[in-house]
C-alpha positions as CSV (number, residue, x, y, z in Angstrom):
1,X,19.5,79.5,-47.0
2,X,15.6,79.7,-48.1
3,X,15.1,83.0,-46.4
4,X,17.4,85.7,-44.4
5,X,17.2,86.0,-41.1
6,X,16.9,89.6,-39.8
7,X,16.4,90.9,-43.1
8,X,13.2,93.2,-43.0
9,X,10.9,92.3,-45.8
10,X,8.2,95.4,-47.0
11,X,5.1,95.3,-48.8
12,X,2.7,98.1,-50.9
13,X,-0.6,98.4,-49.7
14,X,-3.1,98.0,-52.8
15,X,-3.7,101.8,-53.8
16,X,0.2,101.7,-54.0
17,X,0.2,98.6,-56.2
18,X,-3.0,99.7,-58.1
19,X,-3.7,103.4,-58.2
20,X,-6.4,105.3,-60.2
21,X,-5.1,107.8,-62.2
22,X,-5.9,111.2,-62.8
23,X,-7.7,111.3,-58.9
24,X,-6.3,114.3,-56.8
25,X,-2.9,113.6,-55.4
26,X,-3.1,112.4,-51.4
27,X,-6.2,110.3,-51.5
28,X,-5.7,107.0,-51.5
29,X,-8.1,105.5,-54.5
30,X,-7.7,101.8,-55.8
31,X,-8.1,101.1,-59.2
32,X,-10.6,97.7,-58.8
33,X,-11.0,97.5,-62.9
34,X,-7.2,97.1,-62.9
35,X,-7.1,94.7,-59.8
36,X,-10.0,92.2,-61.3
37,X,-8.3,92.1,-64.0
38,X,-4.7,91.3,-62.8
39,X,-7.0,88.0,-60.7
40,X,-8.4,86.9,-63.8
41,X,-5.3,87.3,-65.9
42,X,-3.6,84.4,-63.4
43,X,-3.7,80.7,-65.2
44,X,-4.2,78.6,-62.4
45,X,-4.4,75.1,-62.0
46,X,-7.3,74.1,-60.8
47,X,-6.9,70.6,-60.4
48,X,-4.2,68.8,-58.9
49,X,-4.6,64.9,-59.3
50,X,-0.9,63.9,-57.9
51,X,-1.2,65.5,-54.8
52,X,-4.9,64.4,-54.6
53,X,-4.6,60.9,-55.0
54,X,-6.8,58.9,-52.7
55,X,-8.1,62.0,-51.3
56,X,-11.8,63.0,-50.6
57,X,-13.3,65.9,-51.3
58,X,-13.1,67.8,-48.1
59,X,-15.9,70.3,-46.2
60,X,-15.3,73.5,-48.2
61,X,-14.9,77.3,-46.4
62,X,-18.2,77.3,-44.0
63,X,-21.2,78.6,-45.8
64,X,-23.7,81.5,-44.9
65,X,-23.3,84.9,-43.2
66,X,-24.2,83.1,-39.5
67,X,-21.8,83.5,-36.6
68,X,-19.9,80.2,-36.4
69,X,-21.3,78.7,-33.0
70,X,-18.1,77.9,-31.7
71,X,-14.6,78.1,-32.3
72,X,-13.3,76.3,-35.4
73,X,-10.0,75.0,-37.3
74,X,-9.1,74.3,-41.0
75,X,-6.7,73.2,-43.2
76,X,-6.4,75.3,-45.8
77,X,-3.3,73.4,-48.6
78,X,-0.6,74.3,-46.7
79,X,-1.7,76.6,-44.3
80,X,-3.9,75.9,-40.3
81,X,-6.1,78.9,-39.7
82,X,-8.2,78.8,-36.5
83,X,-11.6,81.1,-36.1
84,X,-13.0,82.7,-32.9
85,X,-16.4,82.1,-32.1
86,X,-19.4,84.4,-33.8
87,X,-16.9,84.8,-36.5
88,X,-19.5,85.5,-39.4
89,X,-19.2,82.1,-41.4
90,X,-18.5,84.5,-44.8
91,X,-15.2,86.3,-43.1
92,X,-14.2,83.0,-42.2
93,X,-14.7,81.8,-45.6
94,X,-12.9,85.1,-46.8
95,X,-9.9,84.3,-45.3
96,X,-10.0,80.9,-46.2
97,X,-10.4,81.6,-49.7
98,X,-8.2,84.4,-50.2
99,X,-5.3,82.9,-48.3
100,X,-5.5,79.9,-50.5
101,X,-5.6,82.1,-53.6
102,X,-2.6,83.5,-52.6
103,X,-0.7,79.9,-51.7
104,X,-1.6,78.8,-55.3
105,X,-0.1,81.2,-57.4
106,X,2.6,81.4,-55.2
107,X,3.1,78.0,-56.3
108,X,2.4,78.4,-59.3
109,X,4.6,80.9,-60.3
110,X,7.6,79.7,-58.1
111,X,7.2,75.8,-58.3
112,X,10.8,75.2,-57.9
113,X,11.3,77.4,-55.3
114,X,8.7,76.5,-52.8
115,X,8.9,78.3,-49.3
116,X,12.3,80.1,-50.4
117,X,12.2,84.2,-49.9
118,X,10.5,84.3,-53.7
119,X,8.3,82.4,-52.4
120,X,6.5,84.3,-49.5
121,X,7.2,87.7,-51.5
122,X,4.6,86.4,-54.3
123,X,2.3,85.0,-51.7
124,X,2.1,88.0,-49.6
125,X,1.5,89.9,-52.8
126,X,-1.4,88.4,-53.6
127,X,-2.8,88.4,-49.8
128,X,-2.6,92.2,-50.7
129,X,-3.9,92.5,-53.6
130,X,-6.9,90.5,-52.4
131,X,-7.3,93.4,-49.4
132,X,-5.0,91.9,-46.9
133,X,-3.0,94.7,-45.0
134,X,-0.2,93.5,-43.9
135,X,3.3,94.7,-41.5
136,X,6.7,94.4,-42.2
137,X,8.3,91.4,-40.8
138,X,11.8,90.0,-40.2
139,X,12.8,86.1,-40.5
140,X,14.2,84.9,-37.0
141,X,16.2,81.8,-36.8
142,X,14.1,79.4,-34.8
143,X,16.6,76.6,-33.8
144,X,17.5,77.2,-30.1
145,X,20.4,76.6,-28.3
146,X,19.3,73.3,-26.8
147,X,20.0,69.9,-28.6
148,X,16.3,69.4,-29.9
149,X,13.8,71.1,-31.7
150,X,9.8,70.8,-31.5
151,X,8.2,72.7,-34.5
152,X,4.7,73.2,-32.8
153,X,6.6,74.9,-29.3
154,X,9.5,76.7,-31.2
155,X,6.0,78.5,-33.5
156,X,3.7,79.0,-29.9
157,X,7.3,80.7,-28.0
158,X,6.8,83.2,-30.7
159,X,3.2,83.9,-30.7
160,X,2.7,84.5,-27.1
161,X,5.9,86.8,-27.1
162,X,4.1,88.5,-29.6
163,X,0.3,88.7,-28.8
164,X,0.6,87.1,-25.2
165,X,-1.3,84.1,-23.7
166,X,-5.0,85.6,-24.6
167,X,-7.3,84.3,-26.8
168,X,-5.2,84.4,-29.8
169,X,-2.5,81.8,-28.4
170,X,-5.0,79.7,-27.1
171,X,-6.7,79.5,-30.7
172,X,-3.6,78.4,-32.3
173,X,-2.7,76.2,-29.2
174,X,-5.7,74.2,-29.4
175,X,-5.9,74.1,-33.4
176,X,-2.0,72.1,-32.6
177,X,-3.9,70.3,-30.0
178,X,-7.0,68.5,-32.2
179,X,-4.3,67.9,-35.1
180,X,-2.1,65.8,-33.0
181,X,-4.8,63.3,-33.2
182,X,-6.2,63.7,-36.5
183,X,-2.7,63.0,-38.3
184,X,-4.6,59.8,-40.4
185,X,-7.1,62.1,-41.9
186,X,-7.5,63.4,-45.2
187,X,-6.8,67.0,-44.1
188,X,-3.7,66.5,-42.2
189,X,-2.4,64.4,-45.2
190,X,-3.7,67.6,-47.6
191,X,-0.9,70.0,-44.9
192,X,1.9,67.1,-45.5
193,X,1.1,67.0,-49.2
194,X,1.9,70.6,-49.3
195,X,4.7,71.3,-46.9
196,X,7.1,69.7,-49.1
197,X,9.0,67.5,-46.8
198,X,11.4,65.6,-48.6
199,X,13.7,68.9,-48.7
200,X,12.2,71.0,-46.2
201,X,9.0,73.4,-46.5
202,X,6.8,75.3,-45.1
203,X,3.5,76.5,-43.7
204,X,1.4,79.0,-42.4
205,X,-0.8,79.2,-39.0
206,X,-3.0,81.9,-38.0
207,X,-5.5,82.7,-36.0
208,X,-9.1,85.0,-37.3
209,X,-11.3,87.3,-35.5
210,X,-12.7,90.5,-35.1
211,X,-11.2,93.8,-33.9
212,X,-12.3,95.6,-31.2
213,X,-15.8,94.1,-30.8
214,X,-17.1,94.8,-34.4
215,X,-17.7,92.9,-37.0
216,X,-16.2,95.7,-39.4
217,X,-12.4,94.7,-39.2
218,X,-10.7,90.9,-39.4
219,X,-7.5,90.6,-38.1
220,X,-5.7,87.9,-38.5
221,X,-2.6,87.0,-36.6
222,X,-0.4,84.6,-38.7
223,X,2.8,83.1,-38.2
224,X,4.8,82.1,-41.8
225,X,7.8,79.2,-41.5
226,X,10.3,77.9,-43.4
227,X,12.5,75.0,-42.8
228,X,15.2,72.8,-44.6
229,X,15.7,69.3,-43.8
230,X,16.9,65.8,-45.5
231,X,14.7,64.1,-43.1
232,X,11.1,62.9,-43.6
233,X,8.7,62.5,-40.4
234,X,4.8,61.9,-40.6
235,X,4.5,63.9,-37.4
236,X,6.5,66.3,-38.4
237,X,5.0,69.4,-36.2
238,X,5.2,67.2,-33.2
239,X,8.8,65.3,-34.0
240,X,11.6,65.7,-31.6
241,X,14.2,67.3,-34.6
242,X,17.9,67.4,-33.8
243,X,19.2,70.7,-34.2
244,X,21.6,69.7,-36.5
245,X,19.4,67.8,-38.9
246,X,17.0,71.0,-39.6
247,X,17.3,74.7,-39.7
248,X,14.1,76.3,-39.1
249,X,13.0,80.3,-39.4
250,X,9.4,81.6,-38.8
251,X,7.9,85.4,-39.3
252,X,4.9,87.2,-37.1
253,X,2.8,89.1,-39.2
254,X,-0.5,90.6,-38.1
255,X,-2.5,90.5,-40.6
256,X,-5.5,93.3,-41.5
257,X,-8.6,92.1,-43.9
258,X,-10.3,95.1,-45.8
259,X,-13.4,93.9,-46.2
260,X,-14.3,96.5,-48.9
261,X,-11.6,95.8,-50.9
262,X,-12.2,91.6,-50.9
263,X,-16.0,92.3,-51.2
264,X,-14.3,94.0,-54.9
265,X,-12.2,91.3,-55.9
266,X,-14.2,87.8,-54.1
267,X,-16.1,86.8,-57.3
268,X,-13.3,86.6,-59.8
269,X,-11.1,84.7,-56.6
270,X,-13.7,82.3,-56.0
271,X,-14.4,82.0,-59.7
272,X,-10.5,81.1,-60.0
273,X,-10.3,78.6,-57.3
274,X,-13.2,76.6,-58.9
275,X,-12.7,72.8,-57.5
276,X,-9.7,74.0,-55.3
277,X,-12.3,75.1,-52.7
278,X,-13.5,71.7,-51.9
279,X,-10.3,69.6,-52.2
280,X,-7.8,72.1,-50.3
281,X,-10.3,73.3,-47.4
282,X,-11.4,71.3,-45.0
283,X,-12.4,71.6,-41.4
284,X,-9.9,69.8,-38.6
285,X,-13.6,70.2,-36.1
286,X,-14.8,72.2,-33.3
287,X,-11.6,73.9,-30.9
288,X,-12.0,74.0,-27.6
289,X,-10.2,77.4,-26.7
């Protein structure tokens, strides 16, 4: 099995993974010095030519510190992240960035075990170590008891059970609904690239804004999958799946960014990523949540 259902998986929060010493016990104090250097310590590859080939350079995280003028969806490798409107365009771009940090060392440090447990416990290290707070979360077995299974609804039944049918759902509903459409373009064949498909894979979806009407807090509601199959389908969010020919598990997390913390670390991340940021990210077009 590549995860375990029911089994609750917890993560440190980055003054527990990087502490300052010798500052009075009970206040929580990151050491930055130690946390830039664990970032530029990572050997990452920076160019991927296989997985590239034929591709184009794609759009990049959205420049500027303007509010996006209306609601937007990306790929970002293997991961769809949708942004509310009068996001600032550099949160968006922090998200984007940091989240595909955190897929490629995943990757890179577990290449052979791609969207097993290992797997999403290095990438969800590194979402915190980049100023990501994030919950505990369980795996639940997402084949149901009926004879089919449709990726995109088995991942919405989820989300609106867990955030409801507000704005949130209908980001990720409509980022689902401009994809379906959009399955010859360079960007969708980035997300199939990535999901590793002749085994199974995985992916990530989530949905950015702001909390509570500010622009001080990003939260980030995100829904993590994992799936094993032998069978290989283009359309593969949208395929009818027998639920004998695939099992399929997904985990809620609601995701906090600290924007302090990422304002500390986002020059030696985007320094890393180099070329990654241009032929991983690209924009899917305007939503119309």
């Amino acid at each position: 099995m590549i995860v375990q259902e029911s089994t609750e998986t917890k993560f440190p929060k980055l003054e527990e993974l990087f502490p300052l010493r010798g500052r009075s016990a009970g206040k929580d104090v990151v050491d930055f010095k130690a946390v830039r250097k664990h970032i530029r310590d990572v050997n990452l590859i920076t160019q991927e030519p296989t997985s590239r080939e034929g591709l184009p350079d794609l759009s990049g995280p959205p420049e500027g510190n303007d509010p996006l003028p209306e609601p937007d969806g990306y790929v970002d490798r293997g991961s769809l992240y949708s942004f509310a409107q009068n996001l600032n365009a550099s949160d968006a771009s922090a998200v984007l960035d940091s989240v595909l940090f955190a897929q490629a060392v995943a990757d890179l440090e577990h290449e052979n075990k791609k969207n097993t447990q290992e797997w999403y416990d290095e990438y969800v290290h590194w979402l915190s170590v980049q100023g990501w707070v994030t919950q505990n979360f369980s795996w639940k077995d997402l084949n149901d008891s009926t004879s089919e299974l449709v990726m995109q609804d088995a991942i919405l039944e989820v989300i609106i059970s867990a955030v409801g049918s507000g704005a949130v759902y209908n980001l990720m509903l409509s980022l689902f609904q401009i994809l379906v459409n959009k399955q010859d373009t360079p960007e969708f064949t980035l997300l199939e690239n990535k999901k590793n498909a002749k085994s199974g894979g995985g992916f990530q979806i989530g949905a950015a804004d702001y909390s509570g009407g500010g622009a001080e807090q990003v939260v980030c509601p995100s829904m993590f999958t994992a799936y094993q199959t032998e069978e290989t389908h283009h359309n593969f969010l949208w395929w009818s799946w027998t639920s004998s020919s695939i099992n399929f598990y997904g985990a809620f997390n609601n995701l906090v960014l600290n924007k302090d913390a990422w304002n500390q670390v986002k020059d030696e991340v985007i320094e890393k990523l180099g070329e990654l940021r241009t032929q991983q990210i690209g924009s899917v077009g305007p939503l119309k949540a």
